[in-house]
Jmol script that loads the backbone (N, CA, C; Angstrom):
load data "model"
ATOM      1  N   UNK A   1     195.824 314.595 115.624  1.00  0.00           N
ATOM      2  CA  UNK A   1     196.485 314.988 114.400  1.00  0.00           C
ATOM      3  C   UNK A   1     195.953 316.364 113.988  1.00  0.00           C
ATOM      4  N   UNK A   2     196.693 317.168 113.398  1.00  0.00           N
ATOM      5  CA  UNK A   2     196.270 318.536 112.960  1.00  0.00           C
ATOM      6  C   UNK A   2     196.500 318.552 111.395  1.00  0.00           C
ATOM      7  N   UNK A   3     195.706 319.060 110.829  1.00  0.00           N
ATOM      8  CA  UNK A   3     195.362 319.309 109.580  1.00  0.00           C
ATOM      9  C   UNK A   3     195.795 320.522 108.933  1.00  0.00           C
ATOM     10  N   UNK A   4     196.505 321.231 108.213  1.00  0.00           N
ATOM     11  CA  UNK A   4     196.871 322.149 108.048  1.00  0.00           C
ATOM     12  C   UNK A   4     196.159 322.765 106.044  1.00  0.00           C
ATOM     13  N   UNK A   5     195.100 322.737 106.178  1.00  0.00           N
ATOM     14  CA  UNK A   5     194.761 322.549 104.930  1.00  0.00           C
ATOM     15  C   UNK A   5     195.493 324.190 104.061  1.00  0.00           C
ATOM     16  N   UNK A   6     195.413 323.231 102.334  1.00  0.00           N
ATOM     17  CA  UNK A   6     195.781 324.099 101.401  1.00  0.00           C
ATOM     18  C   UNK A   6     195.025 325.234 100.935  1.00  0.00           C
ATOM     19  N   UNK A   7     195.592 326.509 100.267  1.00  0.00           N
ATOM     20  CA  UNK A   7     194.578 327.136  99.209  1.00  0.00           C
ATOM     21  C   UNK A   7     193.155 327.573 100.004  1.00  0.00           C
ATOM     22  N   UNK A   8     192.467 327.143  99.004  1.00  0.00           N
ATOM     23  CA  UNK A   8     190.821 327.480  99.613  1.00  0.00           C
ATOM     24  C   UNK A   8     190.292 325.996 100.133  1.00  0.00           C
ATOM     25  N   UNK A   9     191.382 325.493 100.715  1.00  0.00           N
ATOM     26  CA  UNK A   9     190.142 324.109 101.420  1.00  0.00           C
ATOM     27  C   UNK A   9     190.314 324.286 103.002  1.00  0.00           C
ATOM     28  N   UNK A  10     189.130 323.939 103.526  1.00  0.00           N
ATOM     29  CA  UNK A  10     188.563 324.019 105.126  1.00  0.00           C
ATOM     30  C   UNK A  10     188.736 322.410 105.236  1.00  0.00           C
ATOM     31  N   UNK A  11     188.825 322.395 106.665  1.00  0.00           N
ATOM     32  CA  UNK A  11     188.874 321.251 107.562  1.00  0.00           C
ATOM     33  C   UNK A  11     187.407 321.369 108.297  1.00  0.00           C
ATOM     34  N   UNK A  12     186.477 320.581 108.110  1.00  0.00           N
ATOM     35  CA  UNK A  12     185.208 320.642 109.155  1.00  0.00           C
ATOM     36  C   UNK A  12     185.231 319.678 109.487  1.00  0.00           C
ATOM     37  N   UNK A  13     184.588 319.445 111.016  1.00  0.00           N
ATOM     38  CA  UNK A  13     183.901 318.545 111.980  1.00  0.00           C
ATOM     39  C   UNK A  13     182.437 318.506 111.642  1.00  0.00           C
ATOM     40  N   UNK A  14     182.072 317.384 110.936  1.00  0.00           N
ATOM     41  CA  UNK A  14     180.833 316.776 110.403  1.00  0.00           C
ATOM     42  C   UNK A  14     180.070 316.751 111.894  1.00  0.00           C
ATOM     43  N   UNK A  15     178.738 317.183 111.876  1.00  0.00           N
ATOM     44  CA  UNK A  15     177.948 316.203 113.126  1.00  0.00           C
ATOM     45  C   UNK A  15     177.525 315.342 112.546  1.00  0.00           C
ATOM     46  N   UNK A  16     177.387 314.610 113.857  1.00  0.00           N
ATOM     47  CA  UNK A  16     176.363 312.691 113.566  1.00  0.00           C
ATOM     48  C   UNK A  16     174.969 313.329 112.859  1.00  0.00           C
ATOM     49  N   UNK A  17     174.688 312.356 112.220  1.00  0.00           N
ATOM     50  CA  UNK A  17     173.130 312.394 111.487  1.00  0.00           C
ATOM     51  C   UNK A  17     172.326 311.741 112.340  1.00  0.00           C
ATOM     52  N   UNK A  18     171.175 312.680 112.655  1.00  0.00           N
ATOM     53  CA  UNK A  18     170.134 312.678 113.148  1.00  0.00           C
ATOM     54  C   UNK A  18     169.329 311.567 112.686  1.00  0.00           C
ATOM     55  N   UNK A  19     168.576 310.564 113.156  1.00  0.00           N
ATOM     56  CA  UNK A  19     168.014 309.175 113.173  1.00  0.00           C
ATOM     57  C   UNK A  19     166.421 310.005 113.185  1.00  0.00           C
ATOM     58  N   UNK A  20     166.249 310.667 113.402  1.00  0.00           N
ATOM     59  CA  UNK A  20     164.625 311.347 113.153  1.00  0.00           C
ATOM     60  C   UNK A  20     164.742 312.985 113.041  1.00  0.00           C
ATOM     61  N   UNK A  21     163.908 313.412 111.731  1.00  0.00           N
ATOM     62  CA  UNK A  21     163.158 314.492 111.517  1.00  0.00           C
ATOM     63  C   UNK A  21     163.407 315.428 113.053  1.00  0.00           C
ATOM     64  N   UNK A  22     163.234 316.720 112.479  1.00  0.00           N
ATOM     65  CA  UNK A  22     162.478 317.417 113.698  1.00  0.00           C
ATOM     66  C   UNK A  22     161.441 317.072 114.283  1.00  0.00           C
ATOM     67  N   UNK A  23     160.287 316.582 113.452  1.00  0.00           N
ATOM     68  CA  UNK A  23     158.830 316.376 113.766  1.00  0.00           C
ATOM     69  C   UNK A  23     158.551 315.179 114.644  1.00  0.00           C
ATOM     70  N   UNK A  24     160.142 314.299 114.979  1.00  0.00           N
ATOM     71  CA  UNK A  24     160.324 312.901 115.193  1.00  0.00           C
ATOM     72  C   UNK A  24     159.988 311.707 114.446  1.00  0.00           C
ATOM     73  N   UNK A  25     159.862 311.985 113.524  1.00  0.00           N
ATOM     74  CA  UNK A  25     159.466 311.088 112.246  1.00  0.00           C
ATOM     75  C   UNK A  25     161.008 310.353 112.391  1.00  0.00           C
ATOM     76  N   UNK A  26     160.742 308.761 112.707  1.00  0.00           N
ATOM     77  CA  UNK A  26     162.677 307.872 112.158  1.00  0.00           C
ATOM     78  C   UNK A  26     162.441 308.341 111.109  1.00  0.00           C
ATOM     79  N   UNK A  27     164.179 308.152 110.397  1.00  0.00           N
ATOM     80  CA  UNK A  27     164.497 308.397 109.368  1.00  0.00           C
ATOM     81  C   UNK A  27     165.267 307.401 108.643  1.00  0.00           C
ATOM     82  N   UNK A  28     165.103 306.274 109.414  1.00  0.00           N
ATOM     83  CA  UNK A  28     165.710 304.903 109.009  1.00  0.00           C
ATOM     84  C   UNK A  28     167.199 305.151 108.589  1.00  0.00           C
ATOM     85  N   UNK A  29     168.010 304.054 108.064  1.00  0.00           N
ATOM     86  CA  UNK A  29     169.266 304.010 107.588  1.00  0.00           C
ATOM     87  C   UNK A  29     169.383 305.068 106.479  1.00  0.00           C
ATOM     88  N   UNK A  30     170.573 305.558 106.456  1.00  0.00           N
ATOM     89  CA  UNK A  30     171.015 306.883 105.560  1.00  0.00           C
ATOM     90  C   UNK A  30     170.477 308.370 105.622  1.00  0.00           C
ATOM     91  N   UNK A  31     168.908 308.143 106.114  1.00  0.00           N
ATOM     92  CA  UNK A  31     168.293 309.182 106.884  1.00  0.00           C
ATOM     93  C   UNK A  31     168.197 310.349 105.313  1.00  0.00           C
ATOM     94  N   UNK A  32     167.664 310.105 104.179  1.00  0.00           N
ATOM     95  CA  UNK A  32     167.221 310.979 103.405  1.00  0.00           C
ATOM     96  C   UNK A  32     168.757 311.711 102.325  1.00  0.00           C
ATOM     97  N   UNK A  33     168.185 312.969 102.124  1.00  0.00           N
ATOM     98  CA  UNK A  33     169.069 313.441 101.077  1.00  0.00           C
ATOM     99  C   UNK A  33     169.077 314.612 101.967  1.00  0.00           C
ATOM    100  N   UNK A  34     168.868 314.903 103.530  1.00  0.00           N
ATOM    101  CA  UNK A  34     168.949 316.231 104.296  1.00  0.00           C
ATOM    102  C   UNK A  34     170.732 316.569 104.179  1.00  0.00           C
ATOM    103  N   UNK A  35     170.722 317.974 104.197  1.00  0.00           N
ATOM    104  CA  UNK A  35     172.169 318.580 104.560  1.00  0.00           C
ATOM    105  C   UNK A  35     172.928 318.277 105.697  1.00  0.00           C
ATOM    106  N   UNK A  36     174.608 318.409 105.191  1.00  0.00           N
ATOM    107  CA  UNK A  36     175.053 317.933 106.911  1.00  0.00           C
ATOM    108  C   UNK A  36     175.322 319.057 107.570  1.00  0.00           C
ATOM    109  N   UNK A  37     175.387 319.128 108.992  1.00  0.00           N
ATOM    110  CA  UNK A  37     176.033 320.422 109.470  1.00  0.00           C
ATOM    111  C   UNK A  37     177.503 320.459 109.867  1.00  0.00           C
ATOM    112  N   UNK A  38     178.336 321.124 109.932  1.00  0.00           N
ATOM    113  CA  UNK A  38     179.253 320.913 110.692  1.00  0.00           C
ATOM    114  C   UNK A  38     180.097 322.678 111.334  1.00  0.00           C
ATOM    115  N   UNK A  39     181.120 322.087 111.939  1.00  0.00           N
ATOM    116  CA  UNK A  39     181.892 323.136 112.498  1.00  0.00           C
ATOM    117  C   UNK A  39     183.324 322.873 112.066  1.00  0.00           C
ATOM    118  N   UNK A  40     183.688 324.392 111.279  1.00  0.00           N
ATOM    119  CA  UNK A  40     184.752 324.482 110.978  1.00  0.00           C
ATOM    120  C   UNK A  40     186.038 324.589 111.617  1.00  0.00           C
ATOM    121  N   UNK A  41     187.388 323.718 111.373  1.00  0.00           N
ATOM    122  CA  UNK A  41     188.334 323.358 112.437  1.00  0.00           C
ATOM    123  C   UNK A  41     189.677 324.449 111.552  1.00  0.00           C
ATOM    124  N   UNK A  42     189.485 324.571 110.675  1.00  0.00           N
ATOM    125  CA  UNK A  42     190.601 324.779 110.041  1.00  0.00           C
ATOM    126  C   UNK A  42     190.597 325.258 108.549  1.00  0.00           C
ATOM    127  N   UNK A  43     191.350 326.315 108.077  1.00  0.00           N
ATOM    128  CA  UNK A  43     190.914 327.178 107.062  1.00  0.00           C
ATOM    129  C   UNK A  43     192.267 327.626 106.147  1.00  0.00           C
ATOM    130  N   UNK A  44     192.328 327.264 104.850  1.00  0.00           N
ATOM    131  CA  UNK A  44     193.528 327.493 104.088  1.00  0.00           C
ATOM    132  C   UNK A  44     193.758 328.984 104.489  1.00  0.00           C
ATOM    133  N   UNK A  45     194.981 329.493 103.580  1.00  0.00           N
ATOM    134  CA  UNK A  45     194.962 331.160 103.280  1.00  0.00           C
ATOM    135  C   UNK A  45     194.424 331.479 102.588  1.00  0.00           C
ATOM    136  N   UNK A  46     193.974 330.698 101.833  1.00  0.00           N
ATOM    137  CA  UNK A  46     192.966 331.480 100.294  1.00  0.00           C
ATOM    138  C   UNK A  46     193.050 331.273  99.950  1.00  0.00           C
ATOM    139  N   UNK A  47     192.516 331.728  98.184  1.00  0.00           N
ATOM    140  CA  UNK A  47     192.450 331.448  96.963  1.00  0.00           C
ATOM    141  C   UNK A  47     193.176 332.246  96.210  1.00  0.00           C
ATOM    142  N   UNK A  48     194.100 331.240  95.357  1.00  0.00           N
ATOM    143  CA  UNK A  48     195.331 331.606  94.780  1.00  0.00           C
ATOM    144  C   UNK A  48     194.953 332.397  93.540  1.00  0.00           C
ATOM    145  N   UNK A  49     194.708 334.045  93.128  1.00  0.00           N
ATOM    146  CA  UNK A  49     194.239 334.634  91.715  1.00  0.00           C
ATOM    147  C   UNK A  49     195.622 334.527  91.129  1.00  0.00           C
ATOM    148  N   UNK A  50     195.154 334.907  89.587  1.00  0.00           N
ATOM    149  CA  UNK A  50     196.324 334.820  88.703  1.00  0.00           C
ATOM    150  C   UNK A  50     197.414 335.761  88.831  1.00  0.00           C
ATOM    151  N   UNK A  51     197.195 336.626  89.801  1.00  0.00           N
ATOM    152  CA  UNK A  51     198.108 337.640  89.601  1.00  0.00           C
ATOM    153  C   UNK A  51     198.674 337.385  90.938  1.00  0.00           C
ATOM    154  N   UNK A  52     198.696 335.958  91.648  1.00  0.00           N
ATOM    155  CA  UNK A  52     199.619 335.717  92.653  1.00  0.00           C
ATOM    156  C   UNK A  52     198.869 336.218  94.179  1.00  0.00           C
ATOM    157  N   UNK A  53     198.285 336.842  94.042  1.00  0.00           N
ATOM    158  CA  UNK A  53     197.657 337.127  95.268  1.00  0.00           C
ATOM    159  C   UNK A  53     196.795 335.832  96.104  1.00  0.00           C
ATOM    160  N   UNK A  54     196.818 336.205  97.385  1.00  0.00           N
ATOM    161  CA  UNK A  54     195.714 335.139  98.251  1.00  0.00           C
ATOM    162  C   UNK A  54     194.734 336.023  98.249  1.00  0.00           C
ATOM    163  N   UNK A  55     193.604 335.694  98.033  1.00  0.00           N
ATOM    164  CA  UNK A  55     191.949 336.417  98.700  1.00  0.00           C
ATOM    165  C   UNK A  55     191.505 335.363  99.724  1.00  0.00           C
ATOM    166  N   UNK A  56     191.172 336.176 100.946  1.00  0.00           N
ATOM    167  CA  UNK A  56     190.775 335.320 101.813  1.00  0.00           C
ATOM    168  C   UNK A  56     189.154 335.175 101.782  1.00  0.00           C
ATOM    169  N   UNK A  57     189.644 333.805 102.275  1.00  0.00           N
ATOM    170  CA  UNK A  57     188.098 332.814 102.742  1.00  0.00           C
ATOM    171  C   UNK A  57     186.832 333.332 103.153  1.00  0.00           C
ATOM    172  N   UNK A  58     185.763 332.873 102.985  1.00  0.00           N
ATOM    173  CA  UNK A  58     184.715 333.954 104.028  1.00  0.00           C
ATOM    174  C   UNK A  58     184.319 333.013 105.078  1.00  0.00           C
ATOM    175  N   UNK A  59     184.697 331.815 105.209  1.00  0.00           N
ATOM    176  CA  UNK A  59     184.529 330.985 106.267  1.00  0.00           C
ATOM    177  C   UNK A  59     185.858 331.492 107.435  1.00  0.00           C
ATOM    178  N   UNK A  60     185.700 331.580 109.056  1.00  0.00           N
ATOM    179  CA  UNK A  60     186.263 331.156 109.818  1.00  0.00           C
ATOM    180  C   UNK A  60     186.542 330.034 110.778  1.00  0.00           C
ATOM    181  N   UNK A  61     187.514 329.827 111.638  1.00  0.00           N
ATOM    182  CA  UNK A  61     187.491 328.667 112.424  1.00  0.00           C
ATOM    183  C   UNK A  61     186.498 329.152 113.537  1.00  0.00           C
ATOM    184  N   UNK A  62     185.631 328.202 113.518  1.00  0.00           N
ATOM    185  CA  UNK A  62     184.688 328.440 114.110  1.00  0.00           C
ATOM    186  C   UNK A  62     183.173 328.332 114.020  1.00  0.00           C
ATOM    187  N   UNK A  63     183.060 328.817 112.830  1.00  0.00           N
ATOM    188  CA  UNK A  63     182.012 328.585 112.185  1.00  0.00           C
ATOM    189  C   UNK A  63     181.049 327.419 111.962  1.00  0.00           C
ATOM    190  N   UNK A  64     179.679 327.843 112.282  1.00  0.00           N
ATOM    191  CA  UNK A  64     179.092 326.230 111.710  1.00  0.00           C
ATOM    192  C   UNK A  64     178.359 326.694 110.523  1.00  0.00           C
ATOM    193  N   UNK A  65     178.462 325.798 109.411  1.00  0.00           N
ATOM    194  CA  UNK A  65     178.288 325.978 108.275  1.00  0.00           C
ATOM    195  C   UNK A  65     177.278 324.446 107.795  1.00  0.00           C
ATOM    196  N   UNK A  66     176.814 324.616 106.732  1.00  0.00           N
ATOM    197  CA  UNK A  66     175.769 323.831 105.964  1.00  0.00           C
ATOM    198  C   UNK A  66     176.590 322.836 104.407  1.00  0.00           C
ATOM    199  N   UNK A  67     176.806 322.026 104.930  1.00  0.00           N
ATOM    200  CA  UNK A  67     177.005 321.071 103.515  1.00  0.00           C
ATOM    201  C   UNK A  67     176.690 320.368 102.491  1.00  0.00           C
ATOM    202  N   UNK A  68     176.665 319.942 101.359  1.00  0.00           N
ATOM    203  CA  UNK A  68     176.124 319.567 101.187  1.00  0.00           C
ATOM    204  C   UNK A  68     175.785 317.803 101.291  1.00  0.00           C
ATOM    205  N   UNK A  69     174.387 317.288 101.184  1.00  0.00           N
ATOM    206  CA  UNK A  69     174.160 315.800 101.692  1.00  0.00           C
ATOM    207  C   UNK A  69     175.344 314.901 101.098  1.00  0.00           C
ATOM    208  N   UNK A  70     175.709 314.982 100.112  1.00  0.00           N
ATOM    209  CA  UNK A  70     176.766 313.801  99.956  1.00  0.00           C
ATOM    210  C   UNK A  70     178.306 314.567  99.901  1.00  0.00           C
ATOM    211  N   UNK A  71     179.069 314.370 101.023  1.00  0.00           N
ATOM    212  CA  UNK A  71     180.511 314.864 100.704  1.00  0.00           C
ATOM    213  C   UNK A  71     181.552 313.475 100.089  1.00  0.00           C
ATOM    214  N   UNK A  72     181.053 312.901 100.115  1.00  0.00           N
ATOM    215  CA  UNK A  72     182.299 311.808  99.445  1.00  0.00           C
ATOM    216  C   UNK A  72     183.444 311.325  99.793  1.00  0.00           C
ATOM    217  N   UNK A  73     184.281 311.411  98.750  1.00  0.00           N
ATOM    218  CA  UNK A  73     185.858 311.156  99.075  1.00  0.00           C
ATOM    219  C   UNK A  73     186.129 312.344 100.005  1.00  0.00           C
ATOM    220  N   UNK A  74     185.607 313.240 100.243  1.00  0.00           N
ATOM    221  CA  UNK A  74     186.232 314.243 101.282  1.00  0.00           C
ATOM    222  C   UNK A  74     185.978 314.122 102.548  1.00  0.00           C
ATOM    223  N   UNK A  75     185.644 313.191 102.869  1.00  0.00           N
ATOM    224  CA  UNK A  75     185.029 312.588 104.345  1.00  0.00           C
ATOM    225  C   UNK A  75     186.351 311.527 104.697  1.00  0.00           C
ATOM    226  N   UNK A  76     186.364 311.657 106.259  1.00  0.00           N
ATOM    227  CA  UNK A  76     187.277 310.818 106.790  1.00  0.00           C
ATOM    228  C   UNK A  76     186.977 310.621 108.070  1.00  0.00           C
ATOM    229  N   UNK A  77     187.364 309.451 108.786  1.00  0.00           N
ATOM    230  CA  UNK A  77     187.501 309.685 110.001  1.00  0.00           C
ATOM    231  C   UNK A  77     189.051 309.968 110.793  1.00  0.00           C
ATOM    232  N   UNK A  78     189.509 310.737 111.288  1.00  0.00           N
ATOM    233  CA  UNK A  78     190.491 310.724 111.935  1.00  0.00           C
ATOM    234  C   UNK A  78     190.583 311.072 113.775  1.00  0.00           C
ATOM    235  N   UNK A  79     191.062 310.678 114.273  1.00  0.00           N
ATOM    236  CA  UNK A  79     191.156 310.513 115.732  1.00  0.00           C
ATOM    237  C   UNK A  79     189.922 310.413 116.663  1.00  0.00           C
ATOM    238  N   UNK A  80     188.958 309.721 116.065  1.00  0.00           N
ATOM    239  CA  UNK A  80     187.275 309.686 116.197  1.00  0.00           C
ATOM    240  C   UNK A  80     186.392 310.255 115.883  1.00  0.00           C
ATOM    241  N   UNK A  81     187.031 311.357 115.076  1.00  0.00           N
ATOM    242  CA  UNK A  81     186.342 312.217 114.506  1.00  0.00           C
ATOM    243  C   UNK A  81     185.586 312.302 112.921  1.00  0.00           C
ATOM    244  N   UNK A  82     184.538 312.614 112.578  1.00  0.00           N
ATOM    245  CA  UNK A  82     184.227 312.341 111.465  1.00  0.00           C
ATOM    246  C   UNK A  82     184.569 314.450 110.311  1.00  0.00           C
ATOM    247  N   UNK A  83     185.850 314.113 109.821  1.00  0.00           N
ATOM    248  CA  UNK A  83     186.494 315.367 109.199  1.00  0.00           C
ATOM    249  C   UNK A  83     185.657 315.058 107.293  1.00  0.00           C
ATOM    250  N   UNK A  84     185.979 316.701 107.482  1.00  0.00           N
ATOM    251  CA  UNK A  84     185.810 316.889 105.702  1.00  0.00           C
ATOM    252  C   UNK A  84     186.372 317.420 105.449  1.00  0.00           C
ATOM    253  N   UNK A  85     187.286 317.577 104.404  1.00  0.00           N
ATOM    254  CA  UNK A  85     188.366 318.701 103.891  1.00  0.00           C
ATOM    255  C   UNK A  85     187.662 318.740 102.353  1.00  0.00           C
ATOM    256  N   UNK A  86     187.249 320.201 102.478  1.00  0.00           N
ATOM    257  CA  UNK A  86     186.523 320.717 100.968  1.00  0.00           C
ATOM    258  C   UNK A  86     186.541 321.896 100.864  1.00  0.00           C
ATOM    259  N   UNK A  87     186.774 322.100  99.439  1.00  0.00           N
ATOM    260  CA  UNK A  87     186.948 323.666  99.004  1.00  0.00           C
ATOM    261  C   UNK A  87     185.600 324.342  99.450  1.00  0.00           C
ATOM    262  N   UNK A  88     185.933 325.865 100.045  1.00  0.00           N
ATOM    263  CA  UNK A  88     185.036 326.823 101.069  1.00  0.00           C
ATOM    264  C   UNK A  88     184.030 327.248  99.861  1.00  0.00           C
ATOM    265  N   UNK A  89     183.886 327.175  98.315  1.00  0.00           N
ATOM    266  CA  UNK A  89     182.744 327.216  97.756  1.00  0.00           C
ATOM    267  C   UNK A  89     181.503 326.063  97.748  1.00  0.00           C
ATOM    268  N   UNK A  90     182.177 324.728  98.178  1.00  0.00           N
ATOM    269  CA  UNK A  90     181.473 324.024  98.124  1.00  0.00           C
ATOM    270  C   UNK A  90     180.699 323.877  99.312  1.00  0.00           C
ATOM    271  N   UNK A  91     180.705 325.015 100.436  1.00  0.00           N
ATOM    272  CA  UNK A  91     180.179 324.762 101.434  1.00  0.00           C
ATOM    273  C   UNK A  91     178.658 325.887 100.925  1.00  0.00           C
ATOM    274  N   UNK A  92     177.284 325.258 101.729  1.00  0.00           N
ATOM    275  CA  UNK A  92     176.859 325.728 101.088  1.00  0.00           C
ATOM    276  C   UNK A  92     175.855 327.091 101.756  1.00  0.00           C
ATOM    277  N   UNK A  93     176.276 327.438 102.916  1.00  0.00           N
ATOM    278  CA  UNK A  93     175.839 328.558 104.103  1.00  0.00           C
ATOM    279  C   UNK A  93     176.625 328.202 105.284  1.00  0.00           C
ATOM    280  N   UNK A  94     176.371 329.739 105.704  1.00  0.00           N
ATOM    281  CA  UNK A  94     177.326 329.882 107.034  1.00  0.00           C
ATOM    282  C   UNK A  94     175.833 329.387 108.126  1.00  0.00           C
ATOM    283  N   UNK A  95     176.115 329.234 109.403  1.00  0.00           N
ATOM    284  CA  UNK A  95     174.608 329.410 110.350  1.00  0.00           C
ATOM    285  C   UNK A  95     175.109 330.564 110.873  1.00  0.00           C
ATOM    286  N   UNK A  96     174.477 331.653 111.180  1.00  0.00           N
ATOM    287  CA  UNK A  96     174.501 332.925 111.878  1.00  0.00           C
ATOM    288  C   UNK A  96     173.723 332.512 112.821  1.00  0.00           C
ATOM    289  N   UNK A  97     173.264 331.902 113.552  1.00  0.00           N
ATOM    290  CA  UNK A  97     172.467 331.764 114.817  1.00  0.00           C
ATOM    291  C   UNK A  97     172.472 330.815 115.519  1.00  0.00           C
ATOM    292  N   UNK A  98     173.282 329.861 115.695  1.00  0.00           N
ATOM    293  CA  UNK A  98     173.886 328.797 116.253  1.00  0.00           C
ATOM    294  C   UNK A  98     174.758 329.493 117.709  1.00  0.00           C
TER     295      UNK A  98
END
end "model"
wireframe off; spacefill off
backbone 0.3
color backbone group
């Protein structure tokens, strides 16, 4: 299925949560309040200003970016995949070194 998101909302590919720390410390069930990572699949045109214009996104497809620990209702799974569709402010860093 393809996602064609609105406005300023992104489509990301959540990764699985890590079951231990870097340090290898488990992290038991739910695994803390750490950030999720993911990679971005899909990217509105922008953000709609009052004077009708789109300003574009600073996220691309492509991108792996930093979320924050609880996404919520914006989490899904679709075609085995674990998706988030959330507005590109709520994301909360790009990774430049990935």
């Amino acid at each position: 299925m393809k996602l064609l998101p609105m406005y300023d909302q992104v489509v990301i590919r959540v990764e699985p949560e890590a079951d231990k720390s870097a340090g290898g410390i488990f992290l038991g069930e739910g695994g803390g309040n750490a950030a999720l990572i993911g990679q971005v699949l899909e990217v509105g045109p922008g953000v709609l200003l009052e004077s009708g214009e789109l300003c574009p996104l600073p996220v691309k497809v492509g991108h792996w970016v930093v979320l924050p620990p609880h996404i919520g209702s914006s989490e899904m799974n679709i075609d085995g995949e674990r998706l988030a569709i959330m507005r590109a402010r709520e994301i909360l860093a790009i990774i430049t070194d990935r």
